[in-house]
Z-matrix of the N, CA and C atoms (Angstrom, degrees):
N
C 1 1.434
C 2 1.523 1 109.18
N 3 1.533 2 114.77 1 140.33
C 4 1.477 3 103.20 2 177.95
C 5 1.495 4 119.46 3 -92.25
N 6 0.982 5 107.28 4 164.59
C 7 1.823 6 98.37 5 174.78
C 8 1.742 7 107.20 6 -109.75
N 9 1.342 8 101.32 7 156.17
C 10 1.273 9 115.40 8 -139.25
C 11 1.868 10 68.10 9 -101.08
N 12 1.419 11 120.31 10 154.99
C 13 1.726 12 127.20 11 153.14
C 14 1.456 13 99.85 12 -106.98
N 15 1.527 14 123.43 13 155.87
C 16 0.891 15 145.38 14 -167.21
C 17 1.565 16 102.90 15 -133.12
N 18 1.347 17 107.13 16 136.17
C 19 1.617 18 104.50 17 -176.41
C 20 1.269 19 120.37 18 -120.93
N 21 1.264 20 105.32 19 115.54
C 22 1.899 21 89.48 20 -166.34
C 23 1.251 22 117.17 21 -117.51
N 24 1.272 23 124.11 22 143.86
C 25 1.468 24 143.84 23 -176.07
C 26 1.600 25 101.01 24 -76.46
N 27 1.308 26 99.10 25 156.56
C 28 1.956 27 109.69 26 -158.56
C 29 1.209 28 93.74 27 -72.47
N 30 1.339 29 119.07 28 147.19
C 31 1.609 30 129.80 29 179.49
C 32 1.640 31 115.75 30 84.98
N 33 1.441 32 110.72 31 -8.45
C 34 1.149 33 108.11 32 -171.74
C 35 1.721 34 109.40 33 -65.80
N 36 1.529 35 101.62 34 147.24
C 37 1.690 36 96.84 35 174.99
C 38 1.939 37 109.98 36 -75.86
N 39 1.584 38 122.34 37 129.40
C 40 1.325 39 104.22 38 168.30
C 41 1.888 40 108.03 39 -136.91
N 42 1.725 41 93.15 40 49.71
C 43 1.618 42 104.28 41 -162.00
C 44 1.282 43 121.95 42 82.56
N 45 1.530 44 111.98 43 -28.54
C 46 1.612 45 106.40 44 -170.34
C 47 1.899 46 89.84 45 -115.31
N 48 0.812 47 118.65 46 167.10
C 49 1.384 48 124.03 47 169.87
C 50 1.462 49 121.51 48 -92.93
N 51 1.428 50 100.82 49 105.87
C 52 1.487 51 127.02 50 -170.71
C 53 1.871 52 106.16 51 -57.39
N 54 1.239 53 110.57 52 -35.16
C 55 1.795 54 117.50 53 179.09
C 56 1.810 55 104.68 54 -63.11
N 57 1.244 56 99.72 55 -48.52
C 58 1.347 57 110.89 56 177.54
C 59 1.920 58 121.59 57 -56.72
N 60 1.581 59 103.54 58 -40.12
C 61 1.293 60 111.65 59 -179.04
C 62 1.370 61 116.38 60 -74.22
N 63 1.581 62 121.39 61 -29.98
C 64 1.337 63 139.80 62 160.91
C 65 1.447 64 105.50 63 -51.23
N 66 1.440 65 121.64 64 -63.01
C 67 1.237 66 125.93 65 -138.53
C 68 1.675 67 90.52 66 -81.76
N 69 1.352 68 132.83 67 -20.44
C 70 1.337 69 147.81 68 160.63
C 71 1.427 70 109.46 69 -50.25
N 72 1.344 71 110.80 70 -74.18
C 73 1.673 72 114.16 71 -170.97
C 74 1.359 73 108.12 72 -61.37
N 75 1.769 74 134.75 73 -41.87
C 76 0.689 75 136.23 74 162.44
C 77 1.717 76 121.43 75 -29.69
N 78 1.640 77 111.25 76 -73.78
C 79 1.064 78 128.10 77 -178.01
C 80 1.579 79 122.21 78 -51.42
N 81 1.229 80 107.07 79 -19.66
C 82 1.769 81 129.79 80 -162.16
C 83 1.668 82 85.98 81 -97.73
N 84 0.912 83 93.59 82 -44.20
C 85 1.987 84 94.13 83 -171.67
C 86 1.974 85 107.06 84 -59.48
N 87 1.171 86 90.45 85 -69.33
C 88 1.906 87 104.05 86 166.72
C 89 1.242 88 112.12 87 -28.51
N 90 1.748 89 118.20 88 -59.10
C 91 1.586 90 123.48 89 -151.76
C 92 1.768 91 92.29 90 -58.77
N 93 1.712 92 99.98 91 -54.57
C 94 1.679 93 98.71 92 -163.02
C 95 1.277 94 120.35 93 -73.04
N 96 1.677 95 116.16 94 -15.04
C 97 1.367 96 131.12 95 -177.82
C 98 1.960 97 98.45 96 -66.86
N 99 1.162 98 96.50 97 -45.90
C 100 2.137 99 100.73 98 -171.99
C 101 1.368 100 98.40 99 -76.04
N 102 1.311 101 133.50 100 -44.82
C 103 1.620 102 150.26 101 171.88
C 104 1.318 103 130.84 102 -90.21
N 105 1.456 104 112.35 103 40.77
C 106 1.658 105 97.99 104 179.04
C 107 1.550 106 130.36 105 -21.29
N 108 1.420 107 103.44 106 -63.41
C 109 1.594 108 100.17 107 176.89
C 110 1.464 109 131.87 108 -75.10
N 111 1.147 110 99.17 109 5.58
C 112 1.940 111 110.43 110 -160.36
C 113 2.088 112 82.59 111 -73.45
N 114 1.504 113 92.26 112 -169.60
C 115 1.586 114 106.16 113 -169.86
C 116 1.699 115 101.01 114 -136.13
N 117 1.203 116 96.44 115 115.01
C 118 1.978 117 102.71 116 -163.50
C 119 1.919 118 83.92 117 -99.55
N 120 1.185 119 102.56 118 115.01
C 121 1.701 120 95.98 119 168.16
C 122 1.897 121 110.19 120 -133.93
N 123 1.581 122 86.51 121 122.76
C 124 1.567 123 99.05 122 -175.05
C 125 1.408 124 115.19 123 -62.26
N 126 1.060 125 120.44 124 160.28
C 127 1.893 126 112.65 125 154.85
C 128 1.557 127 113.28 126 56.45
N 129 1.099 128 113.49 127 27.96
C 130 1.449 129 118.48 128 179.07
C 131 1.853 130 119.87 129 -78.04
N 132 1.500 131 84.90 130 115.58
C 133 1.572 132 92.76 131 -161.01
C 134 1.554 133 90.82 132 -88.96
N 135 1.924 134 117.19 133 137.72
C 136 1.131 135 131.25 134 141.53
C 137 2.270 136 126.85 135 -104.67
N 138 1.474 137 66.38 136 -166.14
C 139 1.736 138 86.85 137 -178.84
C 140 1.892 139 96.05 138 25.62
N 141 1.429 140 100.00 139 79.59
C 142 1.418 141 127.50 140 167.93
C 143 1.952 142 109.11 141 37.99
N 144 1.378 143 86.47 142 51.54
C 145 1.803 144 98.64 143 -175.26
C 146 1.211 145 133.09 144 58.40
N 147 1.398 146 107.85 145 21.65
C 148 1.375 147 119.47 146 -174.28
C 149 1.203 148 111.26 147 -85.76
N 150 1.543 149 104.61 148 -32.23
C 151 2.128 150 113.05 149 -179.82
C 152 1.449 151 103.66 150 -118.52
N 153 1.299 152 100.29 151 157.40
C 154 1.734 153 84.64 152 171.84
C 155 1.703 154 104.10 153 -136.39
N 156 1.277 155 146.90 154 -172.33
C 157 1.201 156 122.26 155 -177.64
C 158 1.787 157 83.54 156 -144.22
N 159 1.383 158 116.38 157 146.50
C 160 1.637 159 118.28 158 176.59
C 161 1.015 160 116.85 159 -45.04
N 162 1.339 161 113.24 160 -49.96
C 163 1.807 162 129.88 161 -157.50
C 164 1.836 163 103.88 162 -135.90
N 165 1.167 164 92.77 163 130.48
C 166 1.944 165 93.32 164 174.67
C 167 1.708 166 83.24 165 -126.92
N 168 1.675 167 113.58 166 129.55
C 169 1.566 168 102.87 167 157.34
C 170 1.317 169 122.62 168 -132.46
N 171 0.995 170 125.17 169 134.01
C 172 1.602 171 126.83 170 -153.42
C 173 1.418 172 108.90 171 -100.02
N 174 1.504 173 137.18 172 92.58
C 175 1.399 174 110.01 173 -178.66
C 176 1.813 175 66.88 174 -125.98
N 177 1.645 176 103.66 175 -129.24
C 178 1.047 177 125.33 176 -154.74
C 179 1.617 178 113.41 177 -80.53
N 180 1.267 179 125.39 178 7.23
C 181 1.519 180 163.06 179 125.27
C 182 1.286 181 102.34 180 -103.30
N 183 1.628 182 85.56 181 167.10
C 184 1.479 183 120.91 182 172.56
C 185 1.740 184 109.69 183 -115.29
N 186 1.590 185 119.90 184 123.24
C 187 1.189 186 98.52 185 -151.54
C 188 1.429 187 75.25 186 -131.61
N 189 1.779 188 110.21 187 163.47
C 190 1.434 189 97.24 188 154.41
C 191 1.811 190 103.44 189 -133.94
N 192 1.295 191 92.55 190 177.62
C 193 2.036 192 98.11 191 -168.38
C 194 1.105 193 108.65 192 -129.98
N 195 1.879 194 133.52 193 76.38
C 196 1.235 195 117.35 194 -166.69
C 197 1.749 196 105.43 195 -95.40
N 198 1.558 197 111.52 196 144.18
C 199 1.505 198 98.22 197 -161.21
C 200 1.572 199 98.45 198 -115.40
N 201 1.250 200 141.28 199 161.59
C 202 1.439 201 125.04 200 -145.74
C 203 1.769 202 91.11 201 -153.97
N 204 1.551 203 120.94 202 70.70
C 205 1.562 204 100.28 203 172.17
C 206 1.440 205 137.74 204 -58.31
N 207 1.496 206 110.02 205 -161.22
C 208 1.615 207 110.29 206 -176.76
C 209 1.630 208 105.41 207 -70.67
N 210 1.680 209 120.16 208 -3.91
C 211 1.586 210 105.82 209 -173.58
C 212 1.724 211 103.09 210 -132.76
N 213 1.418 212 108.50 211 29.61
C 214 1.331 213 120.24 212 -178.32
C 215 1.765 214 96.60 213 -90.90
N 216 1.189 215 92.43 214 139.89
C 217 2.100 216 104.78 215 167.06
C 218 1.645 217 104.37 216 -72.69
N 219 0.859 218 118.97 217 130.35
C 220 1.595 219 117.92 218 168.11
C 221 1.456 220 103.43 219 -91.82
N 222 1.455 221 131.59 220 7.55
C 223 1.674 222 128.54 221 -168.59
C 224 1.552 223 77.45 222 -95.52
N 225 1.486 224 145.39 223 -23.50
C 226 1.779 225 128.82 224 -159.13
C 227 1.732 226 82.61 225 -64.77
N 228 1.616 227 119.49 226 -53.59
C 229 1.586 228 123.44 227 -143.72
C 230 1.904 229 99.71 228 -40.90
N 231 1.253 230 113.55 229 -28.71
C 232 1.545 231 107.06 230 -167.89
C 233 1.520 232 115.35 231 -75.90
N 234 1.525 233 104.92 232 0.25
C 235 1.517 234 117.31 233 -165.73
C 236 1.472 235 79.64 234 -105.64
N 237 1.484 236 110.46 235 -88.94
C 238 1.194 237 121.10 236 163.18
C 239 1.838 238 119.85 237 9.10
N 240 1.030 239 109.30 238 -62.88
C 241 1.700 240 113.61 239 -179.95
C 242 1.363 241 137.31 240 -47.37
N 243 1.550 242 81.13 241 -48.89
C 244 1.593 243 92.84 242 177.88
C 245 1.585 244 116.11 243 -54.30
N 246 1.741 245 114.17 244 -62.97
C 247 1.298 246 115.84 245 171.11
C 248 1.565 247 113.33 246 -35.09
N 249 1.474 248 108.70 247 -64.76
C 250 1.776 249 120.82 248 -168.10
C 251 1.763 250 98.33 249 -40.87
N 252 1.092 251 117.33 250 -72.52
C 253 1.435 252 124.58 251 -170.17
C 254 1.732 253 109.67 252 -37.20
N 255 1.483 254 89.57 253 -53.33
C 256 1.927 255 95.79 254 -159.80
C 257 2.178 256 97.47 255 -76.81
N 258 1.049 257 95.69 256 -7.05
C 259 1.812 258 108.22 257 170.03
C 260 1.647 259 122.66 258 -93.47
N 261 1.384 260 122.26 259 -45.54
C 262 1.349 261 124.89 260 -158.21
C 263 1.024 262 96.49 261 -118.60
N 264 1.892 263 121.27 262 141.82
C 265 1.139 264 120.74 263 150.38
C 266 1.660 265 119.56 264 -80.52
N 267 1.292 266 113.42 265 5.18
C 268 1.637 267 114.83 266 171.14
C 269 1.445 268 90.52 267 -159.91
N 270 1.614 269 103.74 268 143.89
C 271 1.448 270 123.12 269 162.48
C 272 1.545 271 103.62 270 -138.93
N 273 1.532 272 99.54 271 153.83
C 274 1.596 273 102.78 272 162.19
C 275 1.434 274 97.51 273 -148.10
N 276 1.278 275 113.68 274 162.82
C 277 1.394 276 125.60 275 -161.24
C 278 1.967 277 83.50 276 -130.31
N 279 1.411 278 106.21 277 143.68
C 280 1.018 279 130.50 278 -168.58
C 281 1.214 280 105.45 279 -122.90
N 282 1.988 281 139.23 280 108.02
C 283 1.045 282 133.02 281 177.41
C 284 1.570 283 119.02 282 -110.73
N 285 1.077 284 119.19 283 67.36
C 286 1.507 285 159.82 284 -165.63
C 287 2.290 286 97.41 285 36.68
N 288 1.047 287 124.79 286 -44.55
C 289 1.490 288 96.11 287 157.20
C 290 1.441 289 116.94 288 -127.07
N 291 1.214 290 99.81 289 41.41
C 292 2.070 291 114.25 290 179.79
C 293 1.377 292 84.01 291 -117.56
N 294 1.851 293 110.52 292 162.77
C 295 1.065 294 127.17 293 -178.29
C 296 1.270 295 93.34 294 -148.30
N 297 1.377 296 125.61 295 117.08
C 298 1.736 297 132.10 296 178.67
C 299 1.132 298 112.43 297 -114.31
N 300 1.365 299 150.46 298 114.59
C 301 1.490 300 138.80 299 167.75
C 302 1.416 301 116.41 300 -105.25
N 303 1.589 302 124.94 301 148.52
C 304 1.016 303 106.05 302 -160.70
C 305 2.020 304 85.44 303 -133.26
């Protein structure tokens, strides 16, 4: 049987949050464009895979980029923190067109 592709226009809902997947490729594109040599790593799981953070990027800090769409819980961030803090010397949390750094 073949499988059918589906093509979707930006913002579209496809279970995962399409603002979020943008705001990823986007962000991944920038890090290496300002940092050629730095190390852009997606999905980087800490504190023994329990958290994971979107974006880890390694240049001359260690930064992390957690990105938070329109169908994300903001109650994970209090779990979430502890790891981020005791890991990164910079994080910012990205709330699909807010930019917060902490």
């Amino acid at each position: 049987m073949a499988q059918r592709r589906r093509f979707v226009a930006p913002g579209q809902r496809l279970g995962l949050d399409a603002d979020v997947i943008g705001i990823t490729a986007e962000l991944t594109r920038v890090l290496r464009e300002a940092v050629p040599d730095s190390l852009v790593i997606p999905e980087l799981g800490l504190a023994g895979r329990r958290v994971r953070v979107d974006i880890a990027h390694v240049a001359d800090r260690l930064s992390g980029f957690e990105i938070k769409g329109s169908r994300d819980d903001l109650h994970r961030l209090l779990h979430q923190e502890i790891a981020f803090s005791s890991t990164f010397q910079e994080m910012t949390l990205l709330n699909r067109a807010r930019i917060m750094s902490a």
